[in-house]
N, C-alpha and C positions, 0 to 999 in steps of 0.2 A: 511438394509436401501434401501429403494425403489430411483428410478431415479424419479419421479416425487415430490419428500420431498418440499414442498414448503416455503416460506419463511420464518419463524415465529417471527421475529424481537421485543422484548419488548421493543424498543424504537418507533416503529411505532405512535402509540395512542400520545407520546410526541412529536416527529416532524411532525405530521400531524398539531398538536397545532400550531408549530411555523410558520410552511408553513403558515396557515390561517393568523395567528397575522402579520406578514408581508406581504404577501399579502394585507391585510385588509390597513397598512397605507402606504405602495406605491401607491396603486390604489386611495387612499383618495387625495393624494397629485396631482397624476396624473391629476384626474380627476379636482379638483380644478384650476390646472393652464389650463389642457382644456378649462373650461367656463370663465377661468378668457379671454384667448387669442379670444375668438370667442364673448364676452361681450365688448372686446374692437373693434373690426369689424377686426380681423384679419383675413384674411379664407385662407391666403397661406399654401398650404400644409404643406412647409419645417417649416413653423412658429409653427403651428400645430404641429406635431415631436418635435418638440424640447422642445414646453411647454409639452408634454407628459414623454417624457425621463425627461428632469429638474425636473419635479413635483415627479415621481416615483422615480427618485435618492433621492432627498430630504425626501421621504418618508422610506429610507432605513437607511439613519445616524443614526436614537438613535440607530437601531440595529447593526450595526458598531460599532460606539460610545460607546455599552456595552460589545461589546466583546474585544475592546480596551483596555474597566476601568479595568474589570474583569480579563487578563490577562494571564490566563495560558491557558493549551490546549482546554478546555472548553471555553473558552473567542473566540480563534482562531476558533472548532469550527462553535460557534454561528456568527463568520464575517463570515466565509463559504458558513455557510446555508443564510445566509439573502441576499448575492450576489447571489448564485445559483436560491433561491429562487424568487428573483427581475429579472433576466434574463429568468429564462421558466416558471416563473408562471403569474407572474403580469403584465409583460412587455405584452407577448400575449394577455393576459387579456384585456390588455389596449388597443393593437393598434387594435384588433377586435373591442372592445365597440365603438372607435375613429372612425373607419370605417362607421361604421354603421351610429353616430350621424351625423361625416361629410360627410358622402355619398363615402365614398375615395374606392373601392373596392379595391385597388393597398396595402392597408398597411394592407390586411388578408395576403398578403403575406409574409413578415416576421414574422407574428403572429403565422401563419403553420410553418416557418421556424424553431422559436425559439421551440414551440409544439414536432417537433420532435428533434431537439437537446437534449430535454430534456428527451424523450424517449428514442436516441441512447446511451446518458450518465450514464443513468440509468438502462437500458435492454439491451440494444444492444452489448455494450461494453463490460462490464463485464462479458458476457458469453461466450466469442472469446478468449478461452484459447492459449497462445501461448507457445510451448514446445520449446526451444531453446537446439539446442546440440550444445557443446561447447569441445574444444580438448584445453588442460592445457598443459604444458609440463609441469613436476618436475625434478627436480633434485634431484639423489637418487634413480630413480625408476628403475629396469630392465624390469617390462613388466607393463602394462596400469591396472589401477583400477578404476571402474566405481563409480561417485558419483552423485545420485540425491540428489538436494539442492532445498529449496522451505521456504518459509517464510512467514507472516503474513495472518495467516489464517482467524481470524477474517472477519469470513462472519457472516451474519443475519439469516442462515440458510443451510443444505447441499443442495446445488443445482446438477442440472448433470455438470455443470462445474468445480466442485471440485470435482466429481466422476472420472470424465473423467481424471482431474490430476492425480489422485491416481491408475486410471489404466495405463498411460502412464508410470508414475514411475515406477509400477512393472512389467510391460512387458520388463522395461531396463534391467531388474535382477542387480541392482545395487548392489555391494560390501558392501556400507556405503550409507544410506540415513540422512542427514543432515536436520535439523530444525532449523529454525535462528530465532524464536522465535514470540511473539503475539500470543496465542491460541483464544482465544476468548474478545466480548468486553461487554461480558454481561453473568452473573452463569446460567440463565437459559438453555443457549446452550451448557452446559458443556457434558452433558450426549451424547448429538450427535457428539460434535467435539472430546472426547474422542474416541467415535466409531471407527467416520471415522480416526483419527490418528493410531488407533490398527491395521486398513488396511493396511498400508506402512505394504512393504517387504524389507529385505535385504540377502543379502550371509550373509555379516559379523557382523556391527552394527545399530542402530538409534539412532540419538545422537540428541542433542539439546541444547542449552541455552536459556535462558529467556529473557525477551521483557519484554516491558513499560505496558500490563495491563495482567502480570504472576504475578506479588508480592503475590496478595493472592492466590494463586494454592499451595495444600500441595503436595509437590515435590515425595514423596514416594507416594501418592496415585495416580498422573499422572503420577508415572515410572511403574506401576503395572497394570493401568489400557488402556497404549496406548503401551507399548513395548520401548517405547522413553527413552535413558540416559541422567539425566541431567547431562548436564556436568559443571557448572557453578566453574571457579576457579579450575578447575584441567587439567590435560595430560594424558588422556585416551589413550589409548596404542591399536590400532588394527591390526589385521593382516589381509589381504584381497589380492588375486591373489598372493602371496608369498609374498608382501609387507608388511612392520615393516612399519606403520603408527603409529603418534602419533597426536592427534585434542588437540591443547589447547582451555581449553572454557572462553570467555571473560564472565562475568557476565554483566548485566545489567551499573552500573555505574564503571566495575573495566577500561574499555577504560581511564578513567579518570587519571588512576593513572599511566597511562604513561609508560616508556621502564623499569621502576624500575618492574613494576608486569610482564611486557612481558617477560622482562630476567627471572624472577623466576619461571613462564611457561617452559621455555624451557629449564629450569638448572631440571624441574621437568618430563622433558621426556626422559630422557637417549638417549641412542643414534640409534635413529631410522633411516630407511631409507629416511624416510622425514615427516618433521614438516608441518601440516595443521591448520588454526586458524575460531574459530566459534564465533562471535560476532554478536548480537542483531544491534546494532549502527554500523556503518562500518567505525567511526571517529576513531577504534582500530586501525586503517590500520597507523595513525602514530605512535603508540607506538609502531608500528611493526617494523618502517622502521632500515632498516639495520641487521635483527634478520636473522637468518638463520629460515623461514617460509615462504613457499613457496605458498599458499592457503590462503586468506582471504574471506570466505565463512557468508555472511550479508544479511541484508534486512532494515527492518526500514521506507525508506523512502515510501516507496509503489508507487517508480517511479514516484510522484507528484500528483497522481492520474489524475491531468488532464496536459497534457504534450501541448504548442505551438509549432507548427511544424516548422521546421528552428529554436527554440530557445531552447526550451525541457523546463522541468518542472520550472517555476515560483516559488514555494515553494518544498524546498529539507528538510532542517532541519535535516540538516547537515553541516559538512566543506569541505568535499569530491568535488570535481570539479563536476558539474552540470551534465558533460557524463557520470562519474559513477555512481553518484546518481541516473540518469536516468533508471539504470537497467541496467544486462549483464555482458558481462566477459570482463574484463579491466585490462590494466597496469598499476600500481599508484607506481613510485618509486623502480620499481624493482621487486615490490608485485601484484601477478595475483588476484584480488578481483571480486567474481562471487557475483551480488548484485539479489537479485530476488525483483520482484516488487509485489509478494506479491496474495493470493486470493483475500484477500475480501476490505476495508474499515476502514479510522476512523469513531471511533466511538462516544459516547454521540451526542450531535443534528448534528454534522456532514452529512454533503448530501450523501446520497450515490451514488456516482459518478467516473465514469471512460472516461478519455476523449484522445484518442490517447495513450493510455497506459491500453496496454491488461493485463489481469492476465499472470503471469509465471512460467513458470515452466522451470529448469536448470536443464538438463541430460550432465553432465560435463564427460568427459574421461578425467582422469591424466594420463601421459604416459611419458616414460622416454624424453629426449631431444634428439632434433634428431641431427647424426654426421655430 
């Protein structure tokens, strides 16, 4: 797999669609309340602005309004893209066209503004890989085991930002490298993100669980073909720098079923030197609470994908407190949960967009507690 693999996205050709279709009735609307405001003899700037924003909002509702009706992650989504859309496509659009007509040269300015937001969100971002090493203490352990964790791969394509992950994880020579799940959001990319999953190295295992678009993945032929164990519903047992590890793996909806599955998790791990848990969803973290499990290892939320700074992610989609959701290694309860935000993106018409929230990648040290 070459560093230069470039994108190949089979949703491209569909949200190009959308991008235009919205586009097309924001700027309809924009434009309309433009000549409506300058037909009435309005010519103040700020007056101007605002029939430009009002008009372009208005032109954005039904696409709201459908992702509203329609309701599920598809529904969510199609509100995504029509905001994202409306902000660096149309809006610029619009305060250029506006420039022009009104004569304003002052409003290319945010026109470029928005131009390149939309560029750093969509190029910039996303390929400013950030490797976070992180020191766990466990309890149980006599000397340190090294775990790289990494989740939501789910890119459009191998880029060198996902190469570059995969070489920083194996220059860690990790013990255990951990998958928290999402492979891909589309079968055509199966054949590459297999590949590049075969790359990960370990001493000891590769383990993984399943995520929200694995259900059709035949689990024997992606344990054969990437080296990855699914672990979905069992207590994998490893042994790594002299440590009795055991990974409980949460399935996809077993989070659900509360301290009654978690307990039978760890009544199915004998007695190790310490319990580690692998969850897709990182809402496992309260069927955990209280469980002698010392690692809650997730992802899911993909850090918000676009994160406000002083508030953090906006949309977590989860129940986790906003700081853990946000990504990273955290306290919740007793329970140290390393959340990774993930490669690549949602998917179906979803934007693809990264904003204050890099790709990551978690090269965790567990290490005994210190006296």
């Amino acid at each position: 797999m070459d560093d230069g693999d470039a994108m190949t996205s089979p949703f491209l050709a569909q949200n190009l669609a959308f991008d235009l279709a919205i586009s097309a009735t924001s700027l309809f609307f924009a434009w309309r309340l433009f000549l409506l405001a300058r037909a009435r003899g309005e010519g103040r700037p700020w007056a101007l602005a605002a029939a430009v924003v009002i008009g372009g909002g208005c032109g954005l509702l039904p696409w709201l309004a459908a992702g509203g009706l329609e309701g599920s992650i598809w529904g969510f989504a199609l509100a995504a893209r029509a905001l994202w859309t409306g902000a660096t496509v149309a809006a610029p659009v619009a305060a250029a066209a506006a420039a022009v007509r009104g004569r304003r040269a002052a409003w290319l300015l945010p026109a470029a503004a928005l131009v390149a937001l939309k560029w750093w969100g969509e190029a910039g971002e996303p390929a400013r890989l950030e490797v976070q090493r992180a020191t766990i203490e466990v309890p149980g352990l006599r000397r340190p085991v090294r775990v790289a964790h990494f989740s939501d791969l789910q890119t459009d394509g191998i880029r060198p930002m996902e190469l570059r992950a995969r070489a920083e994880a194996n220059a860690y020579d990790p013990d255990v490298v951990v998958f928290t799940g999402d492979v891909m959001n589309h079968a055509a990319l199966k054949a590459a993100s297999y590949e590049y999953l075969a790359g990960f190295t370990a001493r000891g295992a590769k383990l993984m669980v399943g995520g929200d678009v694995d259900g059709g993945l035949d689990r024997a032929a992606f344990e054969a073909a990437t080296g990855f164990e699914w672990i979905d519903g069992k207590a994998r047992a490893v042994t790594a720098g002299g440590a009795r590890l055991s990974f409980l793996g949460f399935g996809l909806l077993d989070y659900r079923k509360g301290a009654a599955f978690a307990e039978g998790l760890v009544r199915l791990s004998g007695e190790p030197d310490a319990r580690l848990a692998l969850s897709h969803r990182p809402d496992a973290a309260f069927a955990l609470k209280g469980l002698p499990v010392a690692v809650l290892f997730t992802g899911h939320t993909h850090g918000g994908q676009i994160v406000i700074p002083g508030f953090g992610p906006p949309v977590t989609l989860t129940r986790v407190p906003r700081l853990v959701a946000a990504g990273g290694v955290h306290l919740l309860d007793g329970l140290a949960v390393s959340l990774a935000r993930g490669f690549g993106w949602e998917g179906h018409v979803a934007p693809r967009v990264r904003l204050f929230c890099r790709p990551h990648l978690i090269l965790a040290e567990l290490v005994p507690p210190a006296r």
